[in-house]
C-alpha angles and dihedrals in degrees: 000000000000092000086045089051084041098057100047089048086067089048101053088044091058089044095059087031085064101042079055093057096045096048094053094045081056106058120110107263087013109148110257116254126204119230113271110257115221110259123238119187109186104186108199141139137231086236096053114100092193086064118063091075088047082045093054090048092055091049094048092048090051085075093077127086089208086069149068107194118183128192118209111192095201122200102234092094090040089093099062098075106296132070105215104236099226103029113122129177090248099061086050089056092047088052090051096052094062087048084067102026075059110040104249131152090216152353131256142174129274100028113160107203119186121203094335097286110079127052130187149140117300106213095059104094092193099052088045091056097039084054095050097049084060100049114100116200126275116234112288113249129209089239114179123168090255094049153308135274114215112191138228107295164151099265125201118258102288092013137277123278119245116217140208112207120187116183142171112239093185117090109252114207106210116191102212111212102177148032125022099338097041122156087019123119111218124207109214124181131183088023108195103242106166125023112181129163107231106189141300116270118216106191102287127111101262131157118208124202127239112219111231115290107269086214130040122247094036127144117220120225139176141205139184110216140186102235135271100016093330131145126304111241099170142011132164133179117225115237 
């Protein structure tokens, strides 16, 4: 009964936190915002054999403006011959809090996860496809380079994370010389580059300030997100 009364609590959340949305986009002289993408987070390695397909796909799906797909290299393969050149120990842990917010033993590459809320194997088209025609939109964001406007809204219990997402738009070739996919060149595209927890946000308008990109050629994203691998409620890509 408490996971039932839990789940319609989010929904009702995202439903007010919506109206909310809507309602602000709407004010005479309001800034203009842009309707919130799906969000697609694919989680692989370079020294995955099972990736470089998932990773196609991704690429692929970036393509869509419909879309924010984000690629996460994480460290755990790193150990069997090849570094992966973009995994960090914050995307790991990332990984690892889904595991939890969605009640998995492990991790594994690729994973493909969607909103927050489905998770599957990244290399299967058609379940990719199937799960996206599913997906309804998070709430649309103000999202600008220097920070992100929330709006007024019905916030999760405790509260909801603010994200700071930096990614590489531009495809990056990366010749593998070790380790399951050696000898292979891998096309990666929106290569996650920054991830940095902003703030948590508790149901009043805030805005809440990026710091200045650490690379050049990023594109600055931003989710609100139930905490500790929860559900993504809002999300929003600065122009």
């Amino acid at each position: 009964m408490a996971a039932r009364l839990g789940k319609h609590i989010w929904v009702a959340a995202a439903a007010a936190l919506a109206l909310a949305g809507f309602a602000a986009a709407n004010v005479v002289g309001a800034a203009v915002i842009r309707p919130a993408p799906i969000v697609v987070e694919l989680f692989q390695s370079q020294g995955c054999s099972s990736c470089p397909p998932a990773n196609a796909i991704a690429n692929t799906l970036a393509a869509r403006a419909d879309l924010l797909v984000l690629s996460y290299g994480v460290t755990y393969w790193d150990q069997l011959g090849w570094r992966d050149t973009f995994a960090s120990a914050e995307n790991t842990q990332r990984q690892y809090h889904y595991a939890r917010g969605l009640h998995r033993d492990n991790v594994a590459t690729p994973q493909m996860i969607i909103n927050g809320r489905i998770d599957l194997v990244g290399n299967n088209r058609a379940s990719v496809d199937r799960a996206l025609q599913s997906a309804q939109r998070p709430i649309a964001l103000d999202a600008r380079i220097d920070g992100v406007v929330v709006p007024v809204g019905a916030a999760p219990q405790g509260g909801a994370d603010v994200w700071l997402v930096r990614y590489d738009p531009r495809e990056r070739d990366v010749a593998v010389h070790a380790g399951e996919n050696n000898g292979r060149t891998l096309p990666h595209r929106d290569v996650v580059r920054e991830l940095r927890l902003l703030g948590r946000w508790n149901g009043s308008a805030a805005r809440f300030a990026a710091p200045p990109a650490h690379e050049a050629g990023l594109k600055t994203a931003y989710l609100l997100q139930a905490p500790d691998g929860g559900p993504i409620i809002g999300a929003g890509v600065a122009p």
